[in-house]
N, CA, C and O of each residue as an XYZ file, in Angstrom:
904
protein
N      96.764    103.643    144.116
C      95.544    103.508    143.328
C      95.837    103.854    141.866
O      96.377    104.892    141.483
N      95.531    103.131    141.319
C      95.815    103.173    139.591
C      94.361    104.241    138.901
O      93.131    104.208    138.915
N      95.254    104.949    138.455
C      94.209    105.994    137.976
C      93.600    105.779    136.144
O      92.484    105.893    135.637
N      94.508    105.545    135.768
C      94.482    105.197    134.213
C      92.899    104.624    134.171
O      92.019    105.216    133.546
N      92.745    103.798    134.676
C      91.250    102.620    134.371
C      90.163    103.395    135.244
O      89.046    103.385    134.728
N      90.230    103.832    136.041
C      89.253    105.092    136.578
C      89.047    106.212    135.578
O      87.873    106.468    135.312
N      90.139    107.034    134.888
C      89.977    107.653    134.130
C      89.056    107.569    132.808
O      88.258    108.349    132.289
N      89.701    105.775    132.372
C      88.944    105.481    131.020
C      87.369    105.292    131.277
O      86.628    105.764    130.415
N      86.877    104.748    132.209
C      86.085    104.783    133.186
C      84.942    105.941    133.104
O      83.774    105.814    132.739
N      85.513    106.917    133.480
C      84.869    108.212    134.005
C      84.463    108.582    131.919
O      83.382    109.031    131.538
N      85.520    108.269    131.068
C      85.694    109.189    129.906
C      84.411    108.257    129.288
O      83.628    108.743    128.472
N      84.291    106.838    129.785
C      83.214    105.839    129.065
C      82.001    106.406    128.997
O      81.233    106.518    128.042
N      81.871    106.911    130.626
C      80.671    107.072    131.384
C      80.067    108.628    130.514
O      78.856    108.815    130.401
N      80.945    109.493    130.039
C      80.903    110.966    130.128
C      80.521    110.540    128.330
O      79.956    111.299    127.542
N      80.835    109.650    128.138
C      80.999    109.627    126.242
C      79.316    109.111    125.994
O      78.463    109.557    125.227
N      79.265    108.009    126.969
C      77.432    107.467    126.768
C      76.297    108.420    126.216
O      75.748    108.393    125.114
N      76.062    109.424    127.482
C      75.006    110.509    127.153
C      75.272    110.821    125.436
O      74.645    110.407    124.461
N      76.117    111.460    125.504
C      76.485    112.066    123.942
C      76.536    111.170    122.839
O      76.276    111.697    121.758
N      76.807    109.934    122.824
C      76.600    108.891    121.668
C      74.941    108.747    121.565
O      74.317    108.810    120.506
N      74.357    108.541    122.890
C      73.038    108.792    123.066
C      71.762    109.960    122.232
O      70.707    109.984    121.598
N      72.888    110.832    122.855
C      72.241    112.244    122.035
C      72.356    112.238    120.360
O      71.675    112.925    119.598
N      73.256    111.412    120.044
C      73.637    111.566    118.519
C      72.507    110.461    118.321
O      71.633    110.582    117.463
N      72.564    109.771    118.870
C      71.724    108.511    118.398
C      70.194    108.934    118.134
O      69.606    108.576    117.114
N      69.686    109.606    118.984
C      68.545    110.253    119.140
C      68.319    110.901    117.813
O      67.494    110.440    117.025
N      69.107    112.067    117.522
C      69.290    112.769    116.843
C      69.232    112.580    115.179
O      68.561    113.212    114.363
N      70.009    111.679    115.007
C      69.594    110.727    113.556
C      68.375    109.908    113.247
O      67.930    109.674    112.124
N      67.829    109.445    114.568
C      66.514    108.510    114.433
C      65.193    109.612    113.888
O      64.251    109.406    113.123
N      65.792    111.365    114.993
C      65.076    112.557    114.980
C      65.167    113.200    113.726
O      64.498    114.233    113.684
N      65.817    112.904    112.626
C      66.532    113.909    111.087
C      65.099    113.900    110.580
O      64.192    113.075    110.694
N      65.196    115.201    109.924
C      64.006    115.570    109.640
C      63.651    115.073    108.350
O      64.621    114.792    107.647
N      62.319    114.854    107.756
C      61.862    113.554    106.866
C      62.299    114.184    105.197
O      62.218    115.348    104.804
N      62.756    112.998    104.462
C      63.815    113.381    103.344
C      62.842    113.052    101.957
O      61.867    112.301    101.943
N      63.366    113.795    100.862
C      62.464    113.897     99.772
C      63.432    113.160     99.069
O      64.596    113.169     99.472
N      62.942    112.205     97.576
C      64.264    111.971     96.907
C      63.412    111.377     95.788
O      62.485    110.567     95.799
N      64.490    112.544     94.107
C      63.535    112.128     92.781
C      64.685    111.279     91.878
O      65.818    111.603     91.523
N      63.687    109.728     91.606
C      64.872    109.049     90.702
C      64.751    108.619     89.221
O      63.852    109.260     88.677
N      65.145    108.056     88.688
C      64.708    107.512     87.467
C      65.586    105.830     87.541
O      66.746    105.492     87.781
N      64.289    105.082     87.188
C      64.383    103.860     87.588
C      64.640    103.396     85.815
O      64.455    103.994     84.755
N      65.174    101.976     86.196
C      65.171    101.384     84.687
C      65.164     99.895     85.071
O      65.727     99.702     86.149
N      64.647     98.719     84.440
C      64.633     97.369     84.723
C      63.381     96.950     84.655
O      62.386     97.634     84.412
N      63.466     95.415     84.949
C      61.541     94.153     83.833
C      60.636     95.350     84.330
O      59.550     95.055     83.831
N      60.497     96.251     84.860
C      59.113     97.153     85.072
C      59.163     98.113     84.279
O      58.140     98.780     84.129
N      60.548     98.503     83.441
C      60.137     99.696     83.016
C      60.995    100.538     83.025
O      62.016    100.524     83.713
N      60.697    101.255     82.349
C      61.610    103.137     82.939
C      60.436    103.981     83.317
O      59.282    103.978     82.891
N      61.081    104.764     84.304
C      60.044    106.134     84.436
C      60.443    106.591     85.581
O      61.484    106.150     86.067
N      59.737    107.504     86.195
C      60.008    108.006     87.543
C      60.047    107.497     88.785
O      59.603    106.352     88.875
N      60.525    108.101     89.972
C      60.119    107.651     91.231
C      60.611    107.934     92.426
O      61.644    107.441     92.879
N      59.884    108.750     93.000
C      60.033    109.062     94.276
C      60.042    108.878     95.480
O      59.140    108.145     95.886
N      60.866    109.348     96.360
C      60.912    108.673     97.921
C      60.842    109.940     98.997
O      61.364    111.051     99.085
N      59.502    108.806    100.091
C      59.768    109.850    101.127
C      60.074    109.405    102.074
O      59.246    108.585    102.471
N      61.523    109.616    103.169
C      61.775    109.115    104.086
C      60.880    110.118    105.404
O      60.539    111.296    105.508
N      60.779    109.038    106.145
C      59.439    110.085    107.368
C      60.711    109.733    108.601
O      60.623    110.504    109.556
N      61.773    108.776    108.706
C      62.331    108.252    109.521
C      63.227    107.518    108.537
O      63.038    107.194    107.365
N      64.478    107.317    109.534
C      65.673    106.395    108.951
C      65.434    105.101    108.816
O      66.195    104.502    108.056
N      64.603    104.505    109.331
C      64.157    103.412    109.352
C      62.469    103.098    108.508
O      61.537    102.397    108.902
N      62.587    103.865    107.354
C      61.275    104.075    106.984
C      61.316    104.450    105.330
O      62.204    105.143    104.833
N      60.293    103.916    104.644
C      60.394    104.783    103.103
C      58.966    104.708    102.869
O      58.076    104.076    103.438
N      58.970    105.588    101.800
C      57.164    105.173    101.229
C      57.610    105.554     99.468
O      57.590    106.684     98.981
N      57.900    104.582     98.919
C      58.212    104.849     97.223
C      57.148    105.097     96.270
O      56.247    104.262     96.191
N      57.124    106.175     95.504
C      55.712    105.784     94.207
C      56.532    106.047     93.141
O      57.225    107.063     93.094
N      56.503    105.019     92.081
C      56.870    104.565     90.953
C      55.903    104.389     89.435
O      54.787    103.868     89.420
N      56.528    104.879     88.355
C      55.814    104.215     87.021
C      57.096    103.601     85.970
O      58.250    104.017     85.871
N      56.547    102.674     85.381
C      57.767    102.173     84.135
C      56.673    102.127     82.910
O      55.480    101.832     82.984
N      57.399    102.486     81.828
C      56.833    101.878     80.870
C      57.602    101.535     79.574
O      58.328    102.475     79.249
N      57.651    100.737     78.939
C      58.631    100.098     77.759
C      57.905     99.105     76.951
O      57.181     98.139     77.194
N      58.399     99.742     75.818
C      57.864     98.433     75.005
C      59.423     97.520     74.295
O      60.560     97.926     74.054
N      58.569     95.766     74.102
C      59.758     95.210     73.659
C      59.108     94.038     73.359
O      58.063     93.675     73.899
N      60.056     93.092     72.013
C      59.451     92.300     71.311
C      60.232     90.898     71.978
O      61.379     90.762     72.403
N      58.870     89.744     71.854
C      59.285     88.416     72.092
C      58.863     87.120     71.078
O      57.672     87.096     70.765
N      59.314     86.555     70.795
C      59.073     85.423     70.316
C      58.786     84.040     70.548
O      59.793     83.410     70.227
N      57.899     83.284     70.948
C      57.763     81.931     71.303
C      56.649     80.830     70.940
O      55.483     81.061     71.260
N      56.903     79.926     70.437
C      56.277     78.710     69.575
C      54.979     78.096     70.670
O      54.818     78.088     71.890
N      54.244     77.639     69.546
C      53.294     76.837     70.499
C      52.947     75.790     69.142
O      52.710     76.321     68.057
N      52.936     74.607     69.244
C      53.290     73.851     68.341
C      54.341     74.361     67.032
O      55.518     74.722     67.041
N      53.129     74.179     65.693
C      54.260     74.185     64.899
C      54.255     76.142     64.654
O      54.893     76.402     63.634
N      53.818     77.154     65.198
C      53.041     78.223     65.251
C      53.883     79.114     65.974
O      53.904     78.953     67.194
N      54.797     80.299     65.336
C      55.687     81.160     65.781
C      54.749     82.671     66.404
O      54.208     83.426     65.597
N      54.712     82.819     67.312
C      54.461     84.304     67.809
C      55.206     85.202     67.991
O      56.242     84.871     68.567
N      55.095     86.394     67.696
C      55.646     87.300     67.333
C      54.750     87.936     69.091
O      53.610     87.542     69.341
N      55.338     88.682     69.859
C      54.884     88.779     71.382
C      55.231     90.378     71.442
O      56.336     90.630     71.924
N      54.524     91.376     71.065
C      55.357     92.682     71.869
C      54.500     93.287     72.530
O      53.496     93.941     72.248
N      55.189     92.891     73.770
C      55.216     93.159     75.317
C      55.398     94.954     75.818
O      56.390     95.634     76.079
N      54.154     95.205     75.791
C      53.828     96.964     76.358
C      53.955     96.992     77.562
O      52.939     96.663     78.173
N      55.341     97.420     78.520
C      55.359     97.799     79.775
C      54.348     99.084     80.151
O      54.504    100.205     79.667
N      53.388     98.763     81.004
C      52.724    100.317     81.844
C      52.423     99.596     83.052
O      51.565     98.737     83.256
N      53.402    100.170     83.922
C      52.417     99.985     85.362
C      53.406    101.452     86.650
O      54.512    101.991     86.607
N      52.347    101.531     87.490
C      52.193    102.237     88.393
C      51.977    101.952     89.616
O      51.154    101.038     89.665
N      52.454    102.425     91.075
C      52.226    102.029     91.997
C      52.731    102.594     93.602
O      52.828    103.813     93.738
N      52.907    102.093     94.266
C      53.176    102.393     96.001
C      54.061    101.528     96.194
O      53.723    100.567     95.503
N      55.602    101.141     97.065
C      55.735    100.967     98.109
C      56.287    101.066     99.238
O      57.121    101.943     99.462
N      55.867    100.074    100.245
C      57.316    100.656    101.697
C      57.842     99.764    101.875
O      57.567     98.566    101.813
N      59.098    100.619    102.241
C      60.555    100.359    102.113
C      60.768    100.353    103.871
O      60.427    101.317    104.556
N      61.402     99.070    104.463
C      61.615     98.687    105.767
C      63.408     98.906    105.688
O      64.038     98.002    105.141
N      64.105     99.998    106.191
C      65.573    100.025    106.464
C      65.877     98.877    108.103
O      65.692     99.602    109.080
N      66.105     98.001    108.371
C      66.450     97.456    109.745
C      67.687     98.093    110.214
O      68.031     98.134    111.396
N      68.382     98.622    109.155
C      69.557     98.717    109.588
C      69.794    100.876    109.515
O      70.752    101.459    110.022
N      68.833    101.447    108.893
C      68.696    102.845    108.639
C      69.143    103.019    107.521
O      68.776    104.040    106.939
N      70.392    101.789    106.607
C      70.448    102.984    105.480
C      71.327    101.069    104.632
O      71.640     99.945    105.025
N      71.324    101.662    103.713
C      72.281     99.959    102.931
C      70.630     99.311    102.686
O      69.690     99.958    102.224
N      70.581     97.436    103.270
C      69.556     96.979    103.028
C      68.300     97.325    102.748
O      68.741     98.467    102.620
N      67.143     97.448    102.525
C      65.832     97.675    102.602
C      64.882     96.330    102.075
O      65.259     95.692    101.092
N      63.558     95.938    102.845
C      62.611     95.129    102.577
C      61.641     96.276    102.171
O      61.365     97.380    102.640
N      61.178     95.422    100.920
C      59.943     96.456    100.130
C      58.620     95.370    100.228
O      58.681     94.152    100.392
N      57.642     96.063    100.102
C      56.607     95.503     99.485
C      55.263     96.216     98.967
O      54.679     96.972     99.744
N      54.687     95.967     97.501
C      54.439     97.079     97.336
C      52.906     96.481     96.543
O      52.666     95.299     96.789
N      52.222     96.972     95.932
C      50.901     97.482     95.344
C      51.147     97.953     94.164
O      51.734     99.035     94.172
N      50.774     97.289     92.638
C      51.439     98.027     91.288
C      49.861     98.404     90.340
O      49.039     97.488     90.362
N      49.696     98.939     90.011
C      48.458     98.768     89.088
C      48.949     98.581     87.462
O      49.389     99.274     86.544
N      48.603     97.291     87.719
C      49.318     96.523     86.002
C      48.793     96.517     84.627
O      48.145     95.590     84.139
N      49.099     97.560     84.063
C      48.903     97.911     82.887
C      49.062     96.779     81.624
O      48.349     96.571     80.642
N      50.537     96.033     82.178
C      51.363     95.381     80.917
C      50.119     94.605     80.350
O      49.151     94.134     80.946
N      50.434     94.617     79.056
C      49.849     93.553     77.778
C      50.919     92.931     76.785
O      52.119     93.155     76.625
N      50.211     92.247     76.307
C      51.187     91.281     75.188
C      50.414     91.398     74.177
O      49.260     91.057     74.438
N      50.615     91.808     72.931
C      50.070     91.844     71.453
C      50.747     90.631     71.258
O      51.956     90.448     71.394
N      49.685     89.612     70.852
C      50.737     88.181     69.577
C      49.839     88.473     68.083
O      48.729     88.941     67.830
N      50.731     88.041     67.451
C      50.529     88.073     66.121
C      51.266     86.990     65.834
O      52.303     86.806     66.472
N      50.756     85.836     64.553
C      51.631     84.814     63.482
C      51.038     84.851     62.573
O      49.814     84.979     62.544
N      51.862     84.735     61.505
C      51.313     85.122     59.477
C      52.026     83.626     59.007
O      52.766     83.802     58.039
N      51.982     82.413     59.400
C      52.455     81.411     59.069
C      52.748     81.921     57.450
O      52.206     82.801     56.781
N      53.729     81.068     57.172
C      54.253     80.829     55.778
C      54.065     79.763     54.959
O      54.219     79.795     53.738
N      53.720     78.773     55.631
C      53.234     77.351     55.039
C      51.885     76.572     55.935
O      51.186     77.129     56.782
N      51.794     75.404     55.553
C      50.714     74.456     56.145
C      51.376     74.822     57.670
O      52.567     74.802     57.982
N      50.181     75.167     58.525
C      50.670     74.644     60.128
C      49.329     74.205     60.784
O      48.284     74.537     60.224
N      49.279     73.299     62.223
C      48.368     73.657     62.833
C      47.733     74.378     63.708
O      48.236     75.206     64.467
N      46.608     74.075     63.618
C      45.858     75.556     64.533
C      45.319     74.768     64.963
O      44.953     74.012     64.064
N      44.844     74.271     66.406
C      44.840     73.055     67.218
C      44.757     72.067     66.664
O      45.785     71.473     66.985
N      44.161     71.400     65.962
C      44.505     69.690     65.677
C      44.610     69.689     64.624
O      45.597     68.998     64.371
N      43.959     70.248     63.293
C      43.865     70.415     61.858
C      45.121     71.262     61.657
O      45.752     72.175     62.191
N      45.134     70.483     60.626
C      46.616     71.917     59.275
C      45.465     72.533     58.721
O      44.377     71.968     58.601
N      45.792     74.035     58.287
C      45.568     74.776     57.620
C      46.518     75.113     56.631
O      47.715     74.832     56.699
N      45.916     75.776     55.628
C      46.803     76.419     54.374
C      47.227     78.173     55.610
O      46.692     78.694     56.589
N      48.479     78.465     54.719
C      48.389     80.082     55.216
C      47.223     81.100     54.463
O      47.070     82.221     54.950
N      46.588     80.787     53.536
C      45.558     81.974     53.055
C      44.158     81.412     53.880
O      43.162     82.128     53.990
N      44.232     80.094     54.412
C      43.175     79.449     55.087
C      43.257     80.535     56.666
O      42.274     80.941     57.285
N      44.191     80.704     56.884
C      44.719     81.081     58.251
C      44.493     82.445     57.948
O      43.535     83.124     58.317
N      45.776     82.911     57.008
C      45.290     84.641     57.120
C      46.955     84.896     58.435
O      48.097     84.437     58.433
N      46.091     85.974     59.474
C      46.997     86.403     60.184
C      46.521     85.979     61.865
O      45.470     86.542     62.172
N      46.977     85.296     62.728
C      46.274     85.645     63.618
C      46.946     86.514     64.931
O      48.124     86.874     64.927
N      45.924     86.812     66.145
C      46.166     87.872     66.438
C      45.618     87.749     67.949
O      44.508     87.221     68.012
N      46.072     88.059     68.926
C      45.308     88.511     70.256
C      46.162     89.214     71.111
O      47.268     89.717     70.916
N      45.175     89.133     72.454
C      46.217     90.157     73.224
C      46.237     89.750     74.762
O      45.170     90.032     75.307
N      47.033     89.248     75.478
C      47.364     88.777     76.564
C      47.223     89.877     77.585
O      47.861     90.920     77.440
N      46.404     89.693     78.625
C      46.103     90.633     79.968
C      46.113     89.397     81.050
O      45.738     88.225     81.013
N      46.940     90.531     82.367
C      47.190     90.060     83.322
C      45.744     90.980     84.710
O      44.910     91.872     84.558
N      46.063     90.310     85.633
C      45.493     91.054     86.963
C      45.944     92.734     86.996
O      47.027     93.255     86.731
N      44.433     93.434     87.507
C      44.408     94.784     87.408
C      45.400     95.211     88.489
O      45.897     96.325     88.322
N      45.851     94.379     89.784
C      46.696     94.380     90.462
C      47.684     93.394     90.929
O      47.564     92.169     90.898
N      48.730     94.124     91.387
C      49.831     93.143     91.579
C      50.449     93.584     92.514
O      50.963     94.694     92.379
N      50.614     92.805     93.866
C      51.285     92.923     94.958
C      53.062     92.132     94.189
O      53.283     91.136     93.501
N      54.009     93.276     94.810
C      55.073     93.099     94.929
C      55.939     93.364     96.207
O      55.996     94.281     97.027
N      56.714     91.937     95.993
C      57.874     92.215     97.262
C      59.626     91.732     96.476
O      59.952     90.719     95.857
N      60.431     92.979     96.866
C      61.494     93.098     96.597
C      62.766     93.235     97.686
O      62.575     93.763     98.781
N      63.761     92.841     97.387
C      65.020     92.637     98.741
C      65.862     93.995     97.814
O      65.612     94.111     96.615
N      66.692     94.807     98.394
C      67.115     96.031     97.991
C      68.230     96.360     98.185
O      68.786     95.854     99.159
N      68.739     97.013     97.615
C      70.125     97.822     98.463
C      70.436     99.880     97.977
O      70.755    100.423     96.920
N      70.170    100.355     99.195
C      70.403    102.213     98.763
C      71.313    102.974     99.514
O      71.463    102.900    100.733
N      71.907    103.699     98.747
C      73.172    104.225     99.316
C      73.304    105.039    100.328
O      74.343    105.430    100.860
N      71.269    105.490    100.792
C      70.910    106.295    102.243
C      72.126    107.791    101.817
O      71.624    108.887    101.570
N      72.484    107.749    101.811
C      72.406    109.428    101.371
C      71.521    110.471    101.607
O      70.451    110.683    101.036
N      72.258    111.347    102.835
C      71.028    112.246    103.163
C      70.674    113.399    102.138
O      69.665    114.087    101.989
N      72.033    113.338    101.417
C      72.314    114.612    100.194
C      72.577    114.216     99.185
O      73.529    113.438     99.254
N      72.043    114.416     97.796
C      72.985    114.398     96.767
C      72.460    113.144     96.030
O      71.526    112.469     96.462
N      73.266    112.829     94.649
C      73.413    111.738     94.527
C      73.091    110.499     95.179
O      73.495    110.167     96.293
N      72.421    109.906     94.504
C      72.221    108.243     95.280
C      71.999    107.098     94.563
O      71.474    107.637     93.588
N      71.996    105.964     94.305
C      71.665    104.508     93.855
C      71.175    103.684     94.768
O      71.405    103.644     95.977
N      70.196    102.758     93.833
C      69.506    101.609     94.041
C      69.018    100.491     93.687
O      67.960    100.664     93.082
N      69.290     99.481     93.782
C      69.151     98.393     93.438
C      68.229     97.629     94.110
O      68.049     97.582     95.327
N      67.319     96.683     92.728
C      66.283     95.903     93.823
C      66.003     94.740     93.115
O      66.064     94.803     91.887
N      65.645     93.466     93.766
C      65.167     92.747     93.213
C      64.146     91.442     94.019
O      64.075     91.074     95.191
N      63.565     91.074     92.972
C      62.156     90.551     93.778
C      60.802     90.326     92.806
O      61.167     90.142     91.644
N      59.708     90.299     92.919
C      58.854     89.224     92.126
C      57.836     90.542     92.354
O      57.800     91.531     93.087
N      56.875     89.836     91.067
C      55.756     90.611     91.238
C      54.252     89.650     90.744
O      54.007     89.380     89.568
N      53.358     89.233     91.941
C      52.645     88.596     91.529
C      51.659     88.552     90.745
O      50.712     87.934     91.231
N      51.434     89.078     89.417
C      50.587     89.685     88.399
C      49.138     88.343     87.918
O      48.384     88.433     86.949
N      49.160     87.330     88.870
C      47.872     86.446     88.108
C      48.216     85.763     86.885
O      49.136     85.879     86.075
N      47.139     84.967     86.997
C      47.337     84.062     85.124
C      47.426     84.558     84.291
O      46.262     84.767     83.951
N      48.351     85.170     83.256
C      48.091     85.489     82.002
C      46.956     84.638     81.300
O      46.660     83.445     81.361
N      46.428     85.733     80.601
C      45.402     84.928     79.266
C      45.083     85.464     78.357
O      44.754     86.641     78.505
N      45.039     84.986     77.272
C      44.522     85.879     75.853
C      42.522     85.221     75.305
O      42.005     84.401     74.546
N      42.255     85.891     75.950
C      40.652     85.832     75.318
C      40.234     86.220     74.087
O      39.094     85.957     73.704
N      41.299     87.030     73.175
C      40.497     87.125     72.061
C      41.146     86.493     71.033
O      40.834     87.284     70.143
N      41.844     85.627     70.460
C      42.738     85.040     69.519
C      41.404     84.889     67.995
O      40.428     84.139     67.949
N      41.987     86.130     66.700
C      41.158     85.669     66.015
C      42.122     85.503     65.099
O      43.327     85.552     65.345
N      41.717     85.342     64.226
C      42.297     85.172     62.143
C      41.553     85.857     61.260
O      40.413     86.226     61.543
N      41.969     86.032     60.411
C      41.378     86.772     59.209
C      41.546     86.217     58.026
O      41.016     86.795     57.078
N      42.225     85.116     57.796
C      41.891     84.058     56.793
C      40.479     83.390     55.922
O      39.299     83.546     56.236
N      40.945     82.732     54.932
C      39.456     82.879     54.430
C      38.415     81.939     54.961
O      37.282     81.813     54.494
N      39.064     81.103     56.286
C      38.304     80.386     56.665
C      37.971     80.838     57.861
O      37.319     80.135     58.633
N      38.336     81.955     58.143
C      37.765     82.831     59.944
C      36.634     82.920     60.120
O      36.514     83.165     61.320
N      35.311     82.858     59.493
C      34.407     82.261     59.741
C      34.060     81.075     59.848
O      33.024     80.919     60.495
N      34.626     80.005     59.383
C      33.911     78.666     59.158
C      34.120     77.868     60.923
O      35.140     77.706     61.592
N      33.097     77.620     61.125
C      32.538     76.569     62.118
C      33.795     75.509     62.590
O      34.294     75.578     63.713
N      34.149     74.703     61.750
C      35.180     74.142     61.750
C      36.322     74.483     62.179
O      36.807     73.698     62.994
N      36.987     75.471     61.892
C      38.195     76.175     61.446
C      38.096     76.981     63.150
O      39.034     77.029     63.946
N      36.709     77.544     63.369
C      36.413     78.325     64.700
C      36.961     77.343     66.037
O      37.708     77.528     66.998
N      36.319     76.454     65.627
C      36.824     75.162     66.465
C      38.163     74.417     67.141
O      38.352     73.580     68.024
N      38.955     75.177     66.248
C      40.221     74.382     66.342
C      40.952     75.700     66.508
O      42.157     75.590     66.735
N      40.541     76.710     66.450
C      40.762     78.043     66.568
C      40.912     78.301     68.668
O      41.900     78.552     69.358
N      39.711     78.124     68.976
C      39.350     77.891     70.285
C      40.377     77.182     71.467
O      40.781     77.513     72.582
N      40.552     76.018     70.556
C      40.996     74.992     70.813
C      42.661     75.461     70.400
O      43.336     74.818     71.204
N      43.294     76.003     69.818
C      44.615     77.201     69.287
C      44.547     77.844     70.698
O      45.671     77.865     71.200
N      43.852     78.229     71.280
C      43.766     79.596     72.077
C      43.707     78.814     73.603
O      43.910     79.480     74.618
N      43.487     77.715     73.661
C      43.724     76.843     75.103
C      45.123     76.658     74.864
O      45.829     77.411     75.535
N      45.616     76.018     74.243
C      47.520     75.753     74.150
C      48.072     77.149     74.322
O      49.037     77.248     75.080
N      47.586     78.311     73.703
C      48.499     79.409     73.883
C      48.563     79.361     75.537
O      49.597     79.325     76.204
N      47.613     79.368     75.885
C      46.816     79.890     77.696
C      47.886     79.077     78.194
O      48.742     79.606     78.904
N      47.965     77.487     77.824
C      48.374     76.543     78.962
C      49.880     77.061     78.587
O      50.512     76.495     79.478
N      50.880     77.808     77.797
C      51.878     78.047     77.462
C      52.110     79.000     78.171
O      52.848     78.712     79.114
N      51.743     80.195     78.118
C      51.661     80.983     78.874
C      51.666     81.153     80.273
O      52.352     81.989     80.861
N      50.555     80.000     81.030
C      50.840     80.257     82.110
C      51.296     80.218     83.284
O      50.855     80.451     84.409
N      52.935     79.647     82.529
C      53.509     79.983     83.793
C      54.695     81.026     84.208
O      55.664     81.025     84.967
N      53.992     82.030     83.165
C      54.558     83.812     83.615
C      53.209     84.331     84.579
O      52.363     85.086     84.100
N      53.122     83.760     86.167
C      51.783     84.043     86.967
C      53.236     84.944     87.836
O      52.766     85.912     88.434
N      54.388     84.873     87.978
C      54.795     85.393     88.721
C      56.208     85.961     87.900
O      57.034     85.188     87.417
N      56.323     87.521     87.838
C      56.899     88.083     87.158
C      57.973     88.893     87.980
O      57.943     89.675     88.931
N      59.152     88.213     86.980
C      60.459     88.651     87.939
C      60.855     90.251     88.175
O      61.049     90.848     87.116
N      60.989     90.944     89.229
C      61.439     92.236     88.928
C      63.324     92.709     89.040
O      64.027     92.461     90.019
N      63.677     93.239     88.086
C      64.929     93.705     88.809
C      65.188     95.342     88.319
O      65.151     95.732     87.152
N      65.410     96.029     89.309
C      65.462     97.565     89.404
C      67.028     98.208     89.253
O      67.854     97.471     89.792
N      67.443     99.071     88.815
C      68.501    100.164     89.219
C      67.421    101.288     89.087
O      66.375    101.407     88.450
N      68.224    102.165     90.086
C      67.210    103.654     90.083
C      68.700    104.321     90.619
O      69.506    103.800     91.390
N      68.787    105.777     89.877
C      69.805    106.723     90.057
C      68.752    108.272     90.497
O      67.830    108.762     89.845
N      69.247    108.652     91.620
C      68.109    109.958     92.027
C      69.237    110.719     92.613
O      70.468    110.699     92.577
N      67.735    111.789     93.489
C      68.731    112.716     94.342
C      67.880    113.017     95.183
O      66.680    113.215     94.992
N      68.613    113.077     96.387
C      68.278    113.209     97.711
C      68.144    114.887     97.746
O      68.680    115.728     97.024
N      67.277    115.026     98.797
C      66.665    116.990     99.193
C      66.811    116.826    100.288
O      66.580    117.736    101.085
């Protein structure tokens, strides 16, 4: 009787329970705290994690940054600076306990867009040219949805201690941008006429605009695990 394969056998059988018990045991680790500082399109700011389970997160996050953009709408240069503020919740799905994670989350969206253009010569302001002292300066301010569901694909270094990184990326559905108040201060910012084509300025910005309805996110976050 060959003993060798009985042996490995018996050592398989005797090893199960105890891989078992370990297995248990990690699913059982008691629930983990972790403070990071995030940076990327949302922002900088804080953000914390609570693991309740290895297979589990619940993140709350804020960014905020400001930063300047530029982009034409006919012959009409905007000057765009873009105020990051937003805040929010989400959970984090590990399938695997630690590496991958599926997020999806709840942001309360602060961001705005200040535009401003001080033309330098004749331009138009929807169908008519204006002079620049006709024009003046004009001015509004772009708001999105008070909320914004986000979902992001991830990667974290699960670290029960210490040091950790994270990476994420994924969309955030923030609604139509729109700017409702576009005025001027030129010497024709009252006139009827001038209001008109003004209005009519402020539909082209809209239709330019909107197709930032879905706003890209990409994250690094450096923390530490408790």
């Amino acid at each position: 009787m060959k003993l060798a394969p009985l042996a490995a056998s018996a050592a398989l059988v005797l090893a199960l329970p105890t891989a078992a018990q370990a297995q248990s045991a990690e699913d059982k680790a008691p629930p983990r705290i972790e403070a990071a500082l995030t940076l990327g399109s949302l922002g900088a700011g804080p953000e914390f994690t609570f693991r309740p389970s290895p297979y589990l997160g619940l993140r709350a996050s804020a960014g905020f940054l400001s930063v300047n953009h530029t982009f034409g709408v006919n012959d009409i240069d905007y000057r765009g600076g873009l105020r990051l503020a937003s805040y929010g919740g989400t959970i984090d799905l590990y399938p695997f306990r630690k590496g991958l994670r599926l997020s999806a989350g709840l942001r309360v969206n602060r961001n705005k867009v200040r535009l401003t253009a001080t033309p330098n010569g004749p331009v138009s302001v929807g169908q008519l040219t204006f002079t620049p002292d006709q024009i003046g300066t004009l001015s509004g301010t772009v708001t999105v949805a008070d909320l914004a569901p986000t979902f992001t694909l991830g990667y974290h270094t699960g670290k029960a201690r210490g040091l950790t990184f994270a990476i994420d990326g994924g969309v955030m559905l923030q609604g139509t941008p729109r700017v409702n108040d576009l005025t001027a201060n030129g010497t024709l910012a009252a006139d009827p006429t001038f209001q008109a084509q003004l209005a009519d300025e402020q539909t082209q910005v809209n239709a330019k605009i909107d197709q930032y309805k879905v706003y890209p996110i990409l994250q690094v976050s450096i923390g530490y695990g408790f």
